[in-house]
C-alpha positions in Angstrom: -1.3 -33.5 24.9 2.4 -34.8 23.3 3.1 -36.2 20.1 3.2 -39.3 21.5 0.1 -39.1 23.2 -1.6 -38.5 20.1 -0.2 -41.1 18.1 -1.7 -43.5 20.6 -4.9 -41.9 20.5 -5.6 -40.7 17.0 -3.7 -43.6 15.1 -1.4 -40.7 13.4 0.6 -42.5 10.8 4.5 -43.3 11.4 7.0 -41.0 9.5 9.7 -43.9 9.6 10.4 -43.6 5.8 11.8 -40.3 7.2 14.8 -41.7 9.0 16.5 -38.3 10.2 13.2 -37.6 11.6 10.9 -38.1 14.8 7.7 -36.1 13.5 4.9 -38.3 13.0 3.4 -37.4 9.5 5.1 -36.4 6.3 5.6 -32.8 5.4 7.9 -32.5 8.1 10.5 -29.8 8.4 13.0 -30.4 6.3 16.8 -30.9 7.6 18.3 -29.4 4.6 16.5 -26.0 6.3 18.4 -26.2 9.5 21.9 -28.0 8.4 23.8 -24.9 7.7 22.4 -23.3 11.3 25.2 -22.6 13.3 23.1 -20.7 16.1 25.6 -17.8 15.7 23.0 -15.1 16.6 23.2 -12.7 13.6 19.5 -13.2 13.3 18.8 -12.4 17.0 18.6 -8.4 16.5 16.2 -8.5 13.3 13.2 -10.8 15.4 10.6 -9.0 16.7 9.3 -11.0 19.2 12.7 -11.5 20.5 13.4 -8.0 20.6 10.3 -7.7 23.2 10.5 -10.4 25.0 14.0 -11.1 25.5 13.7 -14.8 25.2 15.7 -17.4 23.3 13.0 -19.5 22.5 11.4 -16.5 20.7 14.4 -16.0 19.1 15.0 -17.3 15.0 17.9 -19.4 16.3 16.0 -20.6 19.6 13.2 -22.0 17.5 15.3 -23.9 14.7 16.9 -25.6 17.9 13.6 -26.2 18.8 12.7 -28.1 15.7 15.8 -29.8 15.5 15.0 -31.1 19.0 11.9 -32.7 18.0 13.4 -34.2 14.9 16.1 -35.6 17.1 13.9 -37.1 19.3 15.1 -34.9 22.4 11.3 -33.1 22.6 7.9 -33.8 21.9 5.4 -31.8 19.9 3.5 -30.1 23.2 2.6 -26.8 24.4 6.4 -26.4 25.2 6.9 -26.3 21.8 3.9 -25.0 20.2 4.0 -21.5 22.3 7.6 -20.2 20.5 6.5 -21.7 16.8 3.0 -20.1 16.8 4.2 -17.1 18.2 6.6 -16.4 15.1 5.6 -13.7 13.0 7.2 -15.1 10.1 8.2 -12.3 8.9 11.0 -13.8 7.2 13.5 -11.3 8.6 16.2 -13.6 10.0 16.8 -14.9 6.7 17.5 -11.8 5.3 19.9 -11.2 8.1 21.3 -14.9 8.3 24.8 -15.6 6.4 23.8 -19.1 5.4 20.6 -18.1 4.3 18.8 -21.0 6.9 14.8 -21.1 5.7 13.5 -20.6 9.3 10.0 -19.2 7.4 9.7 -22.4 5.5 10.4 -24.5 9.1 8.0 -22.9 10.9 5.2 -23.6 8.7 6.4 -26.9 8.3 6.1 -27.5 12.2 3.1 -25.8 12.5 1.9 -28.5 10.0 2.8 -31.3 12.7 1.2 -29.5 15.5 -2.3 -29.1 14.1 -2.1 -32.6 13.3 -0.6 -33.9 16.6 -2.8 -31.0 18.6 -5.8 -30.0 16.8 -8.0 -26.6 17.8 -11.4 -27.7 19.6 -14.2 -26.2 20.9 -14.7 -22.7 20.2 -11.5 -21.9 18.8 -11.7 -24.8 16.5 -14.9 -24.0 15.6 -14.1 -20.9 14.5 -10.8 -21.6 12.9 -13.1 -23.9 10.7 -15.2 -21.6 9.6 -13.3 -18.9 8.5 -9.9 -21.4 6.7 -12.6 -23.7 5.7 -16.1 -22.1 5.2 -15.5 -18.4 4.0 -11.9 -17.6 2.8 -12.1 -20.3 -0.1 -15.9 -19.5 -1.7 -15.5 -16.3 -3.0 -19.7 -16.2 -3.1 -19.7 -16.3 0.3 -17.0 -13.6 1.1 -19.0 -11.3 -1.6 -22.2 -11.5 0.4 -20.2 -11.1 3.3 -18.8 -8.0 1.6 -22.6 -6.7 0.7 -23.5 -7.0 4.3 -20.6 -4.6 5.2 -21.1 -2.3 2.8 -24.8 -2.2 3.6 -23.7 -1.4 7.0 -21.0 1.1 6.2 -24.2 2.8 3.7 -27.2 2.4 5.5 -26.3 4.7 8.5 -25.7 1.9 10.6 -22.3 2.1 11.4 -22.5 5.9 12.3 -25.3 4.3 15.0 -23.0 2.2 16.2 -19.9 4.4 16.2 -22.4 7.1 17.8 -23.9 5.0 21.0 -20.4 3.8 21.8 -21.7 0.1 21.0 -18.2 -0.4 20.1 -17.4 0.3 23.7 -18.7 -3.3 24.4 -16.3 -5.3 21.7 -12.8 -6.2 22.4 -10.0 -3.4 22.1 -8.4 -4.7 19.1 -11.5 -5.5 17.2 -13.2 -2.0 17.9 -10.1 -0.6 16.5 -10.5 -2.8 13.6 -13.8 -1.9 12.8 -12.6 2.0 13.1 -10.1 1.7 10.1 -12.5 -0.7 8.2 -12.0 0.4 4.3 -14.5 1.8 2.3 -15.9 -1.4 0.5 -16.6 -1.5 -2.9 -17.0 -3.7 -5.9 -15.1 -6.9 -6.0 -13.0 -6.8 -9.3 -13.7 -10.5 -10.1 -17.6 -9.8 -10.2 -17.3 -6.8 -11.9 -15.4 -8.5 -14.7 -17.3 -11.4 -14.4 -18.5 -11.5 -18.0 -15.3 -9.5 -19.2 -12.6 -12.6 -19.0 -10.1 -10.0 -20.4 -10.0 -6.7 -19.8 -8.2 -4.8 -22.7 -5.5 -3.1 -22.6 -5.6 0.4 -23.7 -3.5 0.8 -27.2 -1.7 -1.3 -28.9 -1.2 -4.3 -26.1 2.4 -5.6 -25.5 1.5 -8.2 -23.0 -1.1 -10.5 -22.3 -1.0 -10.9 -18.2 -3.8 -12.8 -15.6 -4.2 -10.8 -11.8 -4.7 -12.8 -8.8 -7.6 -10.9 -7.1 -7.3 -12.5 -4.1 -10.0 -13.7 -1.5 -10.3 -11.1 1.2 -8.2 -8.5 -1.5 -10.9 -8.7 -3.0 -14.0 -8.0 -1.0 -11.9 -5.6 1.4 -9.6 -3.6 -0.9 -11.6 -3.6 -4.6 -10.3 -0.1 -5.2 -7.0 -1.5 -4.9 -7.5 -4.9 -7.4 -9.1 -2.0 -9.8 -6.5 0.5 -9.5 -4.2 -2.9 -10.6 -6.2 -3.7 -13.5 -6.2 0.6 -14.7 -2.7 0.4 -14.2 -1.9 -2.9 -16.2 -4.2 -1.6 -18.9 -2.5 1.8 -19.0 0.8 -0.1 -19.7 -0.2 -2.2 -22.7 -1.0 -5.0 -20.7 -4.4 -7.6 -21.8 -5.5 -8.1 -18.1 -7.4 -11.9 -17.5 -9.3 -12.1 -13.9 -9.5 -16.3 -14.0 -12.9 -16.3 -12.6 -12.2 -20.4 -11.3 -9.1 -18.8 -9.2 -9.4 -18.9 -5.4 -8.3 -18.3 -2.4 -3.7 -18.5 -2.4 -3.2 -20.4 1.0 -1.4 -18.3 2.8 -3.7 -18.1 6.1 -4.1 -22.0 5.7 -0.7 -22.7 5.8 1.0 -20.0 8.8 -2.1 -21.9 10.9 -1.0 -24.8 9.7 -3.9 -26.7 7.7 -1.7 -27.6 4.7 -3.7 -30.1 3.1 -6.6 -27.3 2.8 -3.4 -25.3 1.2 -2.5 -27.8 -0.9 -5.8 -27.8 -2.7 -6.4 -24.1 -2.6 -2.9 -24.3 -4.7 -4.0 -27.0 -7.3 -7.2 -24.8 -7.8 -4.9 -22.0 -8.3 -2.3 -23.7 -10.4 -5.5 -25.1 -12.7 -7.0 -21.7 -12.9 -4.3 -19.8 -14.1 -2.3 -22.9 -16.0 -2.9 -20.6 -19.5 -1.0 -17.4 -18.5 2.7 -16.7 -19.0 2.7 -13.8 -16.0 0.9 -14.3 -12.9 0.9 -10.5 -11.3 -0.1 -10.3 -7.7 -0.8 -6.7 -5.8 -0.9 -8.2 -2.5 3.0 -9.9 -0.7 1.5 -12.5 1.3 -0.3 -13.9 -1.7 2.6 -13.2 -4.0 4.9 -15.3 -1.4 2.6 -18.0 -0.9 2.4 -18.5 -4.7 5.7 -18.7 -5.1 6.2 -21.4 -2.3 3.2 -23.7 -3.3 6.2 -26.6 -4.3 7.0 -26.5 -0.5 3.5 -27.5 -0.1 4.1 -30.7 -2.6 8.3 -31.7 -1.6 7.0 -34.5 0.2 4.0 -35.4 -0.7 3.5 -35.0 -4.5 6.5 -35.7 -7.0 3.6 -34.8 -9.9 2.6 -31.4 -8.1 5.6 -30.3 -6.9 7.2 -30.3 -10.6 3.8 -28.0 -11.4 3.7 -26.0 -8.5 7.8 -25.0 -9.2 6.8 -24.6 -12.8 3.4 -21.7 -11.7 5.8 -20.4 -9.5 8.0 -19.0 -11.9 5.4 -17.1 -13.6 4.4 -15.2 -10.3 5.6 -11.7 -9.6 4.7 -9.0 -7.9 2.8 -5.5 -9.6 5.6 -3.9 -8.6 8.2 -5.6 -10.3 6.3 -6.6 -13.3 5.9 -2.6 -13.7 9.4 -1.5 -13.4 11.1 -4.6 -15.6 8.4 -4.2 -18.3 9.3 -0.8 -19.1 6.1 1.0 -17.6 5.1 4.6 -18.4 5.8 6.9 -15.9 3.1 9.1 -15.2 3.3 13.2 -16.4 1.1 14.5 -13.5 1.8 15.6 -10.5 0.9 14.3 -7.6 2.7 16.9 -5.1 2.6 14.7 -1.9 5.1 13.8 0.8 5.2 10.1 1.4 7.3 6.9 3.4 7.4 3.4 2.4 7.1 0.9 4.6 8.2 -2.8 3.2 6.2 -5.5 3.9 7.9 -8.6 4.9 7.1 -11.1 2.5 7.6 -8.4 -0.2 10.9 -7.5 1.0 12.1 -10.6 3.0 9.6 -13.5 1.1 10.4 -12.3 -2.3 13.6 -10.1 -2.3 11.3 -6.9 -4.0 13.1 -3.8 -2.0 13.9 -0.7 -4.6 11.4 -1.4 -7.9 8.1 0.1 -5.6 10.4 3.1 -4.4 11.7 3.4 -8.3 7.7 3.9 -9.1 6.8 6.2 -6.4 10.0 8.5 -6.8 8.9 8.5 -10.9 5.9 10.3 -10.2 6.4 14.0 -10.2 5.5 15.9 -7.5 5.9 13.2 -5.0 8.7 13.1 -2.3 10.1 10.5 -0.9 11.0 11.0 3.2 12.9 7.9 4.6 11.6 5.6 6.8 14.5 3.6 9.7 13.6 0.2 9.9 11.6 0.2 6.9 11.7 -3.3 6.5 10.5 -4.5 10.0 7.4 -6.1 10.7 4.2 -4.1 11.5 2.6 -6.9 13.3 0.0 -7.9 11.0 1.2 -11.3 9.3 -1.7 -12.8 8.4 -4.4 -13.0 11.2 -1.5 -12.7 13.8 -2.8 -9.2 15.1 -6.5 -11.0 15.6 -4.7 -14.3 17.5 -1.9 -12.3 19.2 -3.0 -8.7 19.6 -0.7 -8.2 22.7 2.4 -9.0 20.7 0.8 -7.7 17.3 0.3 -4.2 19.5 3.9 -4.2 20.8 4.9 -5.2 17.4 3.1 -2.5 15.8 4.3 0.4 18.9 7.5 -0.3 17.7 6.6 -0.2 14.1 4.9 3.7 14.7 8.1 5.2 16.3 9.8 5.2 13.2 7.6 6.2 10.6 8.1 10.1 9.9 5.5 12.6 11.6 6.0 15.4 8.5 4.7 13.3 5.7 1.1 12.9 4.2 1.1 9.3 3.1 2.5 6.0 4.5 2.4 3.8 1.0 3.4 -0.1 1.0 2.4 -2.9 -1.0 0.1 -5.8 1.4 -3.5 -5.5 2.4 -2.8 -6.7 6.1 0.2 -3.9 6.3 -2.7 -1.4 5.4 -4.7 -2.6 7.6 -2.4 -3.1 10.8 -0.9 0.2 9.5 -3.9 2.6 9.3 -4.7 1.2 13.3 -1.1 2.3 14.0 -2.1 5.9 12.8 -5.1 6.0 14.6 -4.1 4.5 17.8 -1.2 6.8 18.3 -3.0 10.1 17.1 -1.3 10.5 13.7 -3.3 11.6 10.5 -1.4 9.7 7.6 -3.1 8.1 5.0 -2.2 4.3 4.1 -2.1 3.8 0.3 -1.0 1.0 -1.9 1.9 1.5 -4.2 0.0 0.8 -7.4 -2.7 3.4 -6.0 -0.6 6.7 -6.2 0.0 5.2 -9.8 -3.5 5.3 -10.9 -4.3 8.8 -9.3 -1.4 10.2 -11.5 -2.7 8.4 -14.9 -6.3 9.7 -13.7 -5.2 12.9 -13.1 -3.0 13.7 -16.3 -6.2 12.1 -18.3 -8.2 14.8 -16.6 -5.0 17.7 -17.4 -5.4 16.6 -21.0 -8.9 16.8 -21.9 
C-alpha cells in the first residue's frame, strides 16, 4: 500500500503546514538534514550494508535521495522505499565520515516515523511488535518477572535439559544462538535499591549523580548497572536509581513508533528532572537521551525546550569518569584486551578515547588494537532479531578483525555484548565480552581484597 493509498483509507492528516514537504503527518524528515548533501560518496565506504550488497539504495547517500524524493513528491512512501530505510543499521557511521556533517541517523528515524504511520505492521508481526514496544519494554514489573522466569530456567536445570536433548535444534538458527550466549541473570539494580533512593558514595562524596538503569539493562545485564553504581560510589559520587524512570525509547523510535517514544521520554525527563548528571552505562540509551528534542522539533515547542535542556545533563559512564577526575585503580588486572566502539557511543555521541584512557589506567592490562574498531557489529537495536541475514554478514565482517591473541573483547553497549559474544561463539573463538566499567570494578574489588 502507498502513501496515498493510505491517506484515502485511514483519513491520515495533511502535512500542508509543511510546504517543502509531501509526507503526510508531522515529524517529518527535516530538510535542514539533507540540504548540505551533495551525494559526493565519502560516506559510501563507511556503510555496512552498502559494503555487502553493493547497492545505491543501501547506500547513506542513496537513502537521503530517497527521502528527498518523497518530500519532493517524485516517490511515494511504499515497499520501494521502506526496504532501503528499514534496512539501515543506523549506525551513524556516514556522519562521522560525511564533510558536511548531513544527519542521515536523524532522517532515517524520521522516515521510519512516516512509514509505520502510512504502513502499519499487522497480523503476526504486528502483534508481536505490540507486545514487546508496547506491553513489556516500558513496565519494568513485567520485564522483572520476565527476568525471574529466565533465571529460574538458567537455575533450575532446565536449560542444561534443553541444551542437552538438542531442543534447541528445533528453534531458528539465530535465536538458538541467542539463547547459547544468554547472560547470567541476576538482580535488577532498580529492585535492589528499591528502598535505597540513594546509594552513598563511599567517603567524603564530591558529586551527587542519578543512573539510568535501563529497561532490558536492567533485567539482562544487572552485574553491569551494579558494577556502575560500585564504580560511581568508589569515585565520590551519591548514586540516585529514580525508581519512576523507564524505558529511554530507543527501540520505539529505530521501529518507528515515536509517539510511544515521545512519552517514554517525558516519563524520563519527569523522573530524573532533580539531577544535575544523568550517567548512562549503556550507548543506545545514552544517544537516545540525548536526541529526545528530535522527538519534540515538530510537535512540542514546550517539550522540545525540556527535552534540549535533560539532554545536556546526559553523559556517558565513560566520560563522566575520565572528566571528573576518577581514581585509577592500584591492582592489577594482568589481561590482554581490544575495544570494540559501539556506534552510537563513537558515532551518536562522539566518546572515542575516554573508555581506552580507563582501560589502559589499569595496571596490568594491555591494550592490542582492533582495525575497524568503530564499525558496526550488527546489533542496533533488535536489527540482528528482524535482519539476521544482514546482522550475520554484518557481524562476519565485524569477527575478521578483532585480534585472535587477546583474552577480552571490552566495549561499552549491551546489544554489542550481546551480538558480540555470538560472534565468538559462532566462529570458534574463546574471548570474553566485558563492559568497560566492568574491568573497573574487578580492579577496585581486587585491590580491596590486596589491602585487607
Amino acid at each position: 500500500m502507498s502513501i496515498r493509498e493510505s491517506d484515502l483509507k485511514q483519513g491520515a492528516p495533511s502535512c500542508a503546514d509543511a510546504s517543502l514537504s509531501n509526507y503526510l503527518w508531522k515529524d517529518h524528515p527535516d530538510e535542514s538534514k539533507w540540504a548540505d548533501c551533495v551525494h559526493c560518496g565519502m560516506c559510501l565506504e563507511s556503510c555496512p550494508t552498502y559494503e555487502i550488497t553493493g547497492q545505491e539504495q543501501h547506500s547513506p547517500r542513496g537513502r537521503v535521495h530517497l527521502i528527498k524524493s518523497v518530500a519532493d513528491g517524485k516517490l511515494e512512501v511504499n515497499e520501494q522505499f521502506m526496504d532501503p530505510v528499514f534496512a539501515c543499521l543506523d549506525c551513524r557511521a556516514c556522519t562521522t565520515a560525511c564533510p558536511a556533517d548531513v544527519d542521515v541517523g536523524g532522517l532515517i528515524e524520521e522516515a521510519r516515523g512516516q512509514i509505520r504511520q502510512a504502513m502499519p505492521l499487522t497480523g503476526a508481526e504486528g502483534a508481536v511488535s505490540q507486545f514487546f514496544l508496547k506491553g513489556l519494554f516500558p513496565h519494568q514489573n513485567r520485564l522483572n518477572a520476565v527476568g525471574s522466569l529466565l533465571k529460574f530456567y538458567q537455575k533450575s536445570g532446565l536449560q542444561k535439559a534443553v541444551r542437552k536433548t538438542g531442543m534447541l535444534n528445533v528453534m531458528p538458527k539465530h535465536l538458538a544462538e541467542m539463547e547459547a550466549i544468554m547472560p547470567e541473570i541476576k538482580q535488577p539494580v532498580r529492585s535492589k535499591y528499591k528502598k535505597q533512593p540513594v546509594v552513598q558514595a563511599e567517603g567524603t562524596p564530591k558529586a551527587d549523580v542519578a543512573l539510568l538503569t535501563g529497561c532490558v539493562m536492567d533485567v539482562m545485564f544487572g552485574d553491569i548497572n551494579q558494577s556502575t553504581v560500585n564504580v560511581l560510589t568508589r569515585n565520590g559520587n551519591n548514586v540516585a536509581i529514580p525508581q519512576n524512570q523507564t524505558c529511554c525509547g530507543a527501540l520505539h523510535v529505530h521501529a518507528g513508533d515515536r509517539d510511544t517514544g515521545r512519552k517514554l521520554a517525558k516519563q524520563n525527563i519527569e523522573a530524573f528532572k532533580d539531577a544535575d548528571t544523568v550517567v548512562v552505562n549503556a550507548a543506545g540509551c545514552g544517544c537516545m537521551l540525548k536526541e529526545y528534542g528530535e522527538l519534540f522539533r515538530e510537535v512540542d515547542t514546550e517539550w522540545h525546550e525540556k527535552a534540549e535542556a535533560f539532554a545536556e545533563k546526559v553523559v556517558d559512564v565513560s566520560k563522566y569518569l575520565h572528566d571528573s577526575g576518577y581514581e585509577k585503580p592500584k591492582a592489577e588486572l594482568n589481561t590482554r584486551i581490544t575495544y570494540h566502539d559501539a556506534c552510537h557511543l563513537a558515532h551518536g555521541q562522539g566518546v572515542r578515547e575516554e573508555p581506552r584512557d580507563l582501560l589502559l589506567n589499569i595496571p596490568g592490562v594491555e591494550m592490542v588494537h582492533m582495525p575497524n574498531a568503530d564499525r558496526c557489529c550488527g546489533s542496533a537495536g533488535i536489527y540482528n532479531i528482524t535482519n539476521p541475514e544482514m546482522a550475520g554478514a554484518v557481524l562476519e565482517s565485524k569477527m575478521e578483525h578483532v585480534p585472535e591473541d587477546v583474552e577480552m573483547i571490552s566495549m561499552g553497549n549491551p546489544g554489542c555484548m550481546l551480538q558480540m559474544a555470538m560472534g565468538v561463539q559462532r566462529y570458534g573463538r574463546s574471548q570474553k565480552v566485558v563492559h568497560t566499567v566492568q574491568l573497573l570494578d574487578w580492579a577496585y574489588q581486587k585491590e580491596k581484597l590486596e589491602g585487607e
